[in-house]
N, C-alpha and C positions, 0 to 999 in steps of 0.2 A: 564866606570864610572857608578856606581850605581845611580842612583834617587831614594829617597823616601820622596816623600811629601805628607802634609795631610792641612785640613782646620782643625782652631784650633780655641779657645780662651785663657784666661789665659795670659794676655800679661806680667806681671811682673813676672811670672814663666817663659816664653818665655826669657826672658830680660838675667833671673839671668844664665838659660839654656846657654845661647849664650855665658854670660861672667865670664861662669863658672871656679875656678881658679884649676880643676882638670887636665886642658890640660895643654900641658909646656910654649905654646906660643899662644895668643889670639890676634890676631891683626883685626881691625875693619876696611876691604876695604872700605867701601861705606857707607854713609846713604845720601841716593837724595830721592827727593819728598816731606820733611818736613820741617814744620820752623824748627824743633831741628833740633841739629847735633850730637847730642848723643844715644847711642840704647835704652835705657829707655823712655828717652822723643820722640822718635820717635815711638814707641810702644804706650806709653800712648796718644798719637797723634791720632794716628790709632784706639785707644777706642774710645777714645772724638766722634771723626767721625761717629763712627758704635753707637752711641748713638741714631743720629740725624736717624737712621733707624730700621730695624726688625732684622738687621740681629746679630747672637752670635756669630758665626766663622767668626771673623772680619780679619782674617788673612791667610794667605798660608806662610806654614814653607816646606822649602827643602831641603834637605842634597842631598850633591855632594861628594863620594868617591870615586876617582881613585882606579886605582888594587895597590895591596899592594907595589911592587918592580918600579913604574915607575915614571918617575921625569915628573910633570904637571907642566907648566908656567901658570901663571896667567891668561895670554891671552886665554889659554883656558877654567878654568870658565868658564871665562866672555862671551865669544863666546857661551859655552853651557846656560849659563842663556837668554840670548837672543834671541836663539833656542825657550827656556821652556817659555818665556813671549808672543812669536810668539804661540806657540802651543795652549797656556792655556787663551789665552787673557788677560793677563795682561801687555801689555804691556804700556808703561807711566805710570804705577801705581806706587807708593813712594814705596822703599823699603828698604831695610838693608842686607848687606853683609857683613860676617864675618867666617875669615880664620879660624883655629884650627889645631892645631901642638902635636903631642903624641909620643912619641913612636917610635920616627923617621919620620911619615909618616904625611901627611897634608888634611886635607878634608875642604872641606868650606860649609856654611849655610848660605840659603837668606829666609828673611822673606818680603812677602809684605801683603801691605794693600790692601782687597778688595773693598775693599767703593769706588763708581764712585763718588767720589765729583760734577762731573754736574748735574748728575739724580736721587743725596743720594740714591743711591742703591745698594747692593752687587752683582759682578761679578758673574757669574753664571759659575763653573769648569764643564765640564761634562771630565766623562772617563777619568779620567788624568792618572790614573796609567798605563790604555795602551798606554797612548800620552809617557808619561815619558819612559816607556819602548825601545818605538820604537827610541829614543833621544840616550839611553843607549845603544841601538846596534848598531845602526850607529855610535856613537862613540867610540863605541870598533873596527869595522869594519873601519872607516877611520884613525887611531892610531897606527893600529895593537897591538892592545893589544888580549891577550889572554881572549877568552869570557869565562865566568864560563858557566858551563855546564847546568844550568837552564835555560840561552838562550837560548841555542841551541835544547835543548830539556826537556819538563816543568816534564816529567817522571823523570828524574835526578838530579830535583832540593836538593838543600842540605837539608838533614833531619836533620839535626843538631844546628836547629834554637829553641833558647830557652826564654822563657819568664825573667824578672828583678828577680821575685820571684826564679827560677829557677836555674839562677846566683849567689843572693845570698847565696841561700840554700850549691853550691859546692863553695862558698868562707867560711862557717864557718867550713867547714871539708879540707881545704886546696887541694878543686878537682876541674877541670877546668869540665863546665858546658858541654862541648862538649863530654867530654872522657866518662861522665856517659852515656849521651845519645846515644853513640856511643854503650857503652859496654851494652846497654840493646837492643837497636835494634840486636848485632849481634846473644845474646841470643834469642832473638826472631826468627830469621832468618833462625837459624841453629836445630829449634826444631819445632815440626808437634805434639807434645802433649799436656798435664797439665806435665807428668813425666819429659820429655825430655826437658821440658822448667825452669821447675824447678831446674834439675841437672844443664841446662847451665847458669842460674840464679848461680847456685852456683859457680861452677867452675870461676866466675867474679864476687865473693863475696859478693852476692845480694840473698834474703830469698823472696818464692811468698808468698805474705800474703791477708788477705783480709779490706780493709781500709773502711771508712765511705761512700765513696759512688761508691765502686768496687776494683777490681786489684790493688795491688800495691805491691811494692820490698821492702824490708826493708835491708840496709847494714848495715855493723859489726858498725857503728856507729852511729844507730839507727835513721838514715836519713830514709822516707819513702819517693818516689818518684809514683807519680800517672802514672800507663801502660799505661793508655789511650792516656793521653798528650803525654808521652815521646817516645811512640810506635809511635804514629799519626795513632790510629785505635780507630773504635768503639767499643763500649760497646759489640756492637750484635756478631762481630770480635774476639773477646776474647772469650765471651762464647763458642763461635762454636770449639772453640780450646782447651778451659780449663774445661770448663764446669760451672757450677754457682759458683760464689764466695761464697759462705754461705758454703762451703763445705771445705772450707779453716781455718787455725786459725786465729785469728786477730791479726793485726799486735803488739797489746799490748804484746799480746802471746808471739811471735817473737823476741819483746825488752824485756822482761825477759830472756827469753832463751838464748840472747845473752848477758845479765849481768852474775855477778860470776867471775869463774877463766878468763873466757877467757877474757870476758871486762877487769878485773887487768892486765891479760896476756899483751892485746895489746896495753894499755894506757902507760906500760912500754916502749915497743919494737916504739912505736908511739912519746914517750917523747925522745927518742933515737936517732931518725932517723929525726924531729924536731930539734933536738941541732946540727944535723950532717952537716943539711941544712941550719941550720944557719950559721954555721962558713964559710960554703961555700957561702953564699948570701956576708959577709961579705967585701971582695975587693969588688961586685960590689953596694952593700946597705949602710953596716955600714959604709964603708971608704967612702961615701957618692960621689960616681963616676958620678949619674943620675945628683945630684943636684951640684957639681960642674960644669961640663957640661951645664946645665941648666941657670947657673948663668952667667958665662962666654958669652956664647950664647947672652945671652938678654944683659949684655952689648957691647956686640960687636956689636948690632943690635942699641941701643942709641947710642954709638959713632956715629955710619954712619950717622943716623941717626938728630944727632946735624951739623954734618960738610955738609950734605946735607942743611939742613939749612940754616945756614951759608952763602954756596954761593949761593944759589939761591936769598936771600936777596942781595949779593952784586952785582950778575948777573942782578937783576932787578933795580939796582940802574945803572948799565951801559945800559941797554935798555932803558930807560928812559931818558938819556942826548944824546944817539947817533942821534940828530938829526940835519940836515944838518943846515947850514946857510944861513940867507936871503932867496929872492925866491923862491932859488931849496928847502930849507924844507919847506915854507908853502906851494909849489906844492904838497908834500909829503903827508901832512897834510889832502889838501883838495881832492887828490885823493884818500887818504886811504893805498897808499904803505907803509905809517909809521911803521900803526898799524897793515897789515900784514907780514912785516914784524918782527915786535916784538913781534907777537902773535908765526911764525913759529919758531923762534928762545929759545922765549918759551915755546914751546912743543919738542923742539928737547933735551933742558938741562931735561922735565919732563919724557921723553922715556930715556934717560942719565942716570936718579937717580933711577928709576924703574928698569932699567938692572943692577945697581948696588947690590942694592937689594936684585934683583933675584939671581944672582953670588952668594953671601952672605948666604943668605937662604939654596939655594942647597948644598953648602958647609957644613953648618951645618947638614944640613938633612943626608948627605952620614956620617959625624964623627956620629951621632945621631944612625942610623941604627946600622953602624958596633958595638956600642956598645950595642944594641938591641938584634942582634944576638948573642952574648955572651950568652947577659940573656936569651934567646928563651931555647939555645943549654942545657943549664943548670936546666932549668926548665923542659924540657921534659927528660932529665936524672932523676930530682929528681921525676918525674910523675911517670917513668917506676918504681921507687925504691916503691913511694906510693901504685903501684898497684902489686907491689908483695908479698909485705907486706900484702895486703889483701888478695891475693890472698892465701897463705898461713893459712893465721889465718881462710880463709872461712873452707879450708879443718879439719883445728882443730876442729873447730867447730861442722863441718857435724861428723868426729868422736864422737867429745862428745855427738852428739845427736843422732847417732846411738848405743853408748855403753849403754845412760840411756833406750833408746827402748829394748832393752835386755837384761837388768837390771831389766825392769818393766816385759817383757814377763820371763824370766826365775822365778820370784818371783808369777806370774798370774800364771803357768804352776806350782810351787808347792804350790799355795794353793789350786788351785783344787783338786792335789793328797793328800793333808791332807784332805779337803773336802769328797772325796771320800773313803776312806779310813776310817775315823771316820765312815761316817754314814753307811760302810759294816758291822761295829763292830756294831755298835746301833740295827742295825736290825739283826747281828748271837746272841747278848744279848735276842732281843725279842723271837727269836725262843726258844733259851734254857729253858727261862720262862715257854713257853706254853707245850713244852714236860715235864715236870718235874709235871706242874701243873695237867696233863692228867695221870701221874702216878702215881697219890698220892693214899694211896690206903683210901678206906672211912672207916668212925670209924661207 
């Protein structure tokens, strides 16, 4: 299970964060520690608090994601947050727990408050990201879950970690953020020159150019992607490879030369293969399969959810008259068997409703995936289509800009020989001049 926590402020961006309505399913485990009982008022709770002191990161935000393919019960959260409150010293602190459902897959988010309300002072984290880490291995280790391989070894962590900007930049050209970065490291990887990194630059539909502040790729759809970020190398690293950027065209350069025929060319072949993917997103988008599913799901989670209800109300209306008569129940009474009794009886129906639930949930979750995988399978087909498509159009390209290179030299190449040429005549003119003038005979 992944940890990544941070001190934060911003509580009402925190709030809207949590109860964000992009996930399919938002469900609010917990909020203990506050008068409120809602995640807003319990957030703006937690300001109030951090007023009465110095502190601005009045909060500790933590996301809990299991590995992709493995079915987490509740109970274990909850077991690893109370790991992470042991570790980090927060323990008794008010916090807020809240589930999130995407995609098939589940991950949950705790926010607590750090304000010591006895001593109005802020908890003081030290080191948490290697507390949290060592949390996340032993839970991969007692689970047996498969550890990613940046555990195991921090040389192999994933280079394929991209900033929000980065994201959206391969959502307005319909490319997943990963695959660009993918295909510019393997360019880099497989090239020891400026030449050789260039070609491979090309051969994966990507131009070196020179940007505002160094290195950077420009693709056939005048995306500019900065080397340094995406490489995960320095400034000094490139040089030593490519040599100084000022020796490069600017990327403006780049997005002309890739206007013209070929931009027509590929906004056609691009409006094509767009309409092609549409019909096929079609059974699982337009026929609207996510958000039937979706609908379905969440009432089938109020029904339970009503009938739990229900009998818990009428459960608690029979624990409340089961009490003996005469004597033997005010012995009950005053020894307290009554009330533990009614208290085990009511925790055995609330472990009852909770396994229900859980049932319920997972169920959803495996129909959820399966039709995840669909769309997975279908999107990395229409990727592989996207990137042959460029793939192709790059080589067009690199033609056309090899054929006007030799367009421009075969035209450089005869205006020198008209150049030359002319001024042999100019100067056998001059000669004939002076002989004729040396001949003239005198009067």
């Amino acid at each position: 299970m992944i940890l990544k926590g941070n001190q934060r402020a911003g509580g009402r961006q925190m709030a809207l964060h949590l109860l964000k309505s992009e996930n399919e399913h938002v469900k609010v485990h917990e909020v203990s520690g506050f008068i409120a009982n809602d995640v807003l008022g319990a957030i703006n709770e937690a300001y109030a608090l951090s007023k009465g002191t110095k502190c601005k990161q009045f909060m500790y935000s933590l996301s809990l994601n299991p590995p992709q393919n493995e079915r987490v019960p509740v109970t274990v959260f909850e077991n690893t947050l109370t790991r992470v409150e042991k570790k980090l010293g927060l323990e008794g602190q008010p916090r807020v727990v809240i589930f999130h459902e995407k995609e098939g897959r589940r991950h949950a988010h705790c926010v607590w408050s750090r304000i010591d309300t006895e001593n109005m002072k802020a908890i003081n984290i030290s080191h948490p990201k290697l507390k949290l880490n060592d949390i996340a291995k032993s839970l991969y280790l007692e689970h047996g879950w498969k550890m990613p391989d940046g555990f195991r070894d921090k040389s192999k962590k994933n280079p394929l970690n991209y900033t929000r900007a980065e994201w959206q930049q391969a959502l307005r050209i319909n490319r997943r953020p990963d695959d660009i970065k993918r295909e510019l490291q393997e360019a880099w990887a497989v090239s020891d020159s400026k030449g050789s990194f260039s070609a491979a630059l090309q051969d994966q539909g990507y131009y070196l150019a020179r940007g505002r502040r160094g290195f950077v790729a420009v693709d056939v759809h005048g995306q500019v992607y900065s080397l340094t970020r995406q490489l995960d190398q320095k400034k000094k690293a490139l040089e030593e490879r490519l040599g100084k950027a000022d020796t490069l065209p600017e990327a403006s350069e780049i997005k002309i030369q890739i206007n013209g025929r070929l931009n027509k060319l590929f906004n056609k072949f691009s409006d094509e293969l767009n309409l092609k993917h549409e019909k096929e997103n079609r059974p699982l988008d337009k026929a609207k399969a996510k958000a039937k599913m979706l609908y379905r799901h969440r009432k089938d989670r109020e029904r339970l959810d009503e009938i739990q209800k229900k009998r818990w109300h009428a459960e608690e209306l029979r624990r409340c008259v089961r009490v003996r008569n005469g004597f033997k129940g005010l012995w009950d009474k005053l020894t307290g068997s009554y009330q533990k009794n009614r208290n085990r009886k009511a925790w055995l129906a609330y472990q009852r409703d909770q396994k229900q639930q859980e049932e319920l949930i997972k169920k959803q979750l495996a129909e959820r995936q399966n039709l995840q995988t669909q769309i997975n399978l279908l999107r990395e087909k229409q990727e592989k289509e996207r990137k042959a498509l460029t793939h192709d159009l790059s080589h067009v390209s690199s033609m056309e800009k090899d054929k006007v290179k030799q367009t421009q030299e075969k035209t450089m190449r005869s205006t020198t020989k008209n150049k030359k040429q002319l001024q042999s005549e100019i100067e056998f003119d001059d000669f004939d001049l002076d002989i004729s003038s040396d001949l003239e005979p005198e009067i």
